[in-house]
N, C-alpha and C positions, 0 to 999 in steps of 0.2 A: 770606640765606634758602636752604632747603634744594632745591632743583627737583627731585629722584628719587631711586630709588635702584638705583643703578649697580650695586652686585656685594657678594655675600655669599660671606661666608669660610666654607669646609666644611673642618674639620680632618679627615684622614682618618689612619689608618693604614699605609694603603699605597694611593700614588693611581695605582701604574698599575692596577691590581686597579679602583680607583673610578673612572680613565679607562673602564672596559673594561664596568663595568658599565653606566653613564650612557649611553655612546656608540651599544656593542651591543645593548645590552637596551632603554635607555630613550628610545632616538633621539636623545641630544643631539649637538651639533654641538662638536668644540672649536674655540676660536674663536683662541685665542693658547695659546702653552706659553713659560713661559720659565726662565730657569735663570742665576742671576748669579755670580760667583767662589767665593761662599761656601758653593755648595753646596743656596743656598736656589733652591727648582724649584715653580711654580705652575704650573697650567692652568686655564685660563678653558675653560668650558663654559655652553651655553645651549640652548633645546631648538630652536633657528633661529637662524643668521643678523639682524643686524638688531634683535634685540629688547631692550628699553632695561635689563635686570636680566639678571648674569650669575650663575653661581655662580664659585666659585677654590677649587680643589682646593690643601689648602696637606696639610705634611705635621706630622700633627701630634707627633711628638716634638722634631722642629727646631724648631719655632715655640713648645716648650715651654721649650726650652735659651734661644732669643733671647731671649723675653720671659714670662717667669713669672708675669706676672701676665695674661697673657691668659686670659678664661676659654672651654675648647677644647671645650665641652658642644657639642651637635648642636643648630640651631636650629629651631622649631618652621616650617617651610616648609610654606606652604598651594601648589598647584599646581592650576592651574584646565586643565580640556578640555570639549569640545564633545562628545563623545561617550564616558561616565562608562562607560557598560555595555560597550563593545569595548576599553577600554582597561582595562578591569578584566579581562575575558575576556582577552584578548593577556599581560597581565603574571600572567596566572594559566598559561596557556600557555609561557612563559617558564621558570615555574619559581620565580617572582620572591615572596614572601611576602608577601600580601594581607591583607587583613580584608575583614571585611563590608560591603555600603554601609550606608549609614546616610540616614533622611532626617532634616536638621535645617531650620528656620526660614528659613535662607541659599540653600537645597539640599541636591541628595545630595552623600554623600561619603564615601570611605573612604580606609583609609591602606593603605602600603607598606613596606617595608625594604629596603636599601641593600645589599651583599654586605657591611657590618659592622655590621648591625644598627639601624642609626640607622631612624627612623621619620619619615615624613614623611607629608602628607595631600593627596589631589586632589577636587578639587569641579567639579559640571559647572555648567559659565556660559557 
């Protein structure tokens, strides 16, 4: 049986660039970098210390070469905060590209973009 889930793979582009954004901009922590003979280099990133889901910064034309058949789309990430409206305000501050909030059924929420566009969404809980 399944008990959590440990870490999701973000293909990126170029991950010192996605280090830099994540870290600087978005407060995350990296948590591990690693780098094996072949050139293959991940980072683990998290927005703490401690917390049971990471992301891994992989790089996505390497990971296209190893395995072809992986599909390297951006995954729909929901991101939860406790304070939806300063964290919307700070990443508007930033420079960081926003959207609206939104209120739905769940909560409010609104999404964000990544320095390569990818879009993800945070909701206040």
């Amino acid at each position: 049986m399944f008990s959590k889930v440990g870490q999701i793979m973000l293909y990126v582009n170029n991950q010192d660039e996605a280090v830099k954004f994540w870290t600087e901009i978005l407060g995350f922590t990296v948590i591990a970098e690693e780098n094996n003979d072949q050139g293959m280099r991940w980072i683990e990133i998290a927005p703490k210390k401690g917390v049971e889901t990471s992301l891994i910064l992989h790089n996505k034309d390497l990971v296209a070469k190893i395995s072809p058949g992986v599909n390297l789309g951006t995954p729909s990430l929901m991101f939860f905060t406790e304070n939806l409206e300063q964290l919307h305000s700070d990443l508007l501050n930033k420079k960081v590209k926003v959207g609206e909030m939104v209120n739905l059924p769940s909560g409010r929420v609104f999404n964000f973009a990544d320095n390569e566009e990818n879009y993800f969404a945070v909701m206040e809980k």
